[in-house]
C-alpha positions, 0 to 999 in steps of 0.5 A: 842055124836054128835046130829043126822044131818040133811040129808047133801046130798052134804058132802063128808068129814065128820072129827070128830076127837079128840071128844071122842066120844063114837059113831058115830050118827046112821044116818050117812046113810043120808050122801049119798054122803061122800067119806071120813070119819075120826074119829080117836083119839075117844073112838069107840067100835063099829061101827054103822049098818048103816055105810055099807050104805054108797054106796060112801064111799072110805076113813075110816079112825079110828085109835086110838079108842078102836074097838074089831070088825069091822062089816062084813058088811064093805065088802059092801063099795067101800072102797079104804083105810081103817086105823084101827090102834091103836085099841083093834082088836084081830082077823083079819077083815073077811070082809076084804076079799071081799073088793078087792078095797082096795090099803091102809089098815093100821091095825098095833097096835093092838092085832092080833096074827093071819093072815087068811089062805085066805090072804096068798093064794100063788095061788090068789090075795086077795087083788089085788089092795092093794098098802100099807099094815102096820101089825107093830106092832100086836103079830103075830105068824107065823105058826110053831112058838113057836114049837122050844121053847117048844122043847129047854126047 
């Protein structure tokens, strides 16, 4: 577990990866200026409150953790790249469709068996700036899928 930091005002990165640490310090609010935050290769399961309160934050980046969730409340971020990777998430992220700044979202390896109806809206752009989007590597069932197999047994 990291100490509780001082106020930091001017710290725009902030890395705290391969630490094991099982959470971030609750005060990370006080770092009002942070553009990017890594803290991959940890033991997460969640992510703190106060985290959203970051009103400069573009680049989060925590892959390789043990998240099941990530707070709906992410939405409120100006993020621009999210990397979510190598979790335990089951369901794709709702905040996810009201972050309409994001160009990189990296969520492949982790448990995800459905996508949500919103992000395949053939009639608008959910994500209109997303640039990369890596889904490799999740369990993912299309529609209709499984259907034919129980019907060839």
């Amino acid at each position: 577990t990291l100490p509780e930091f001082g106020q930091l005002k001017e710290l725009e990165e902030f890395n705290v990866t391969r630490n094991r640490l099982k959470e971030l310090p609750p005060n990370i609010n006080h770092f009002i200026n942070i553009k990017c935050l890594e803290a991959a290769r940890n033991l997460l399961t969640e992510l703190p409150e106060t985290l959203t309160q970051l009103p400069q934050l573009e680049k989060l980046m925590l892959s390789e953790n043990q998240l099941t969730s990530i707070p709906d409340t992410l939405s409120k971020l100006p993020l621009t790249t999210l990397d979510v990777s190598h979790n335990q998430l089951t369901t794709f992220p709702v905040a996810l469709q009201k972050c309409k700044s994001l160009k990189n979202l990296i969520i492949n390896n982790n448990k995800i068996e459905k996508l949500p109806a919103w992000l395949c809206n053939r009639e608008e752009d959910p994500l209109p700036l997303l640039a990369r989007f890596n889904l490799e590597g999740n369990p993912i069932k299309l529609e209709g899928e499984g259907a034919d197999e129980e019907q060839a047994e």
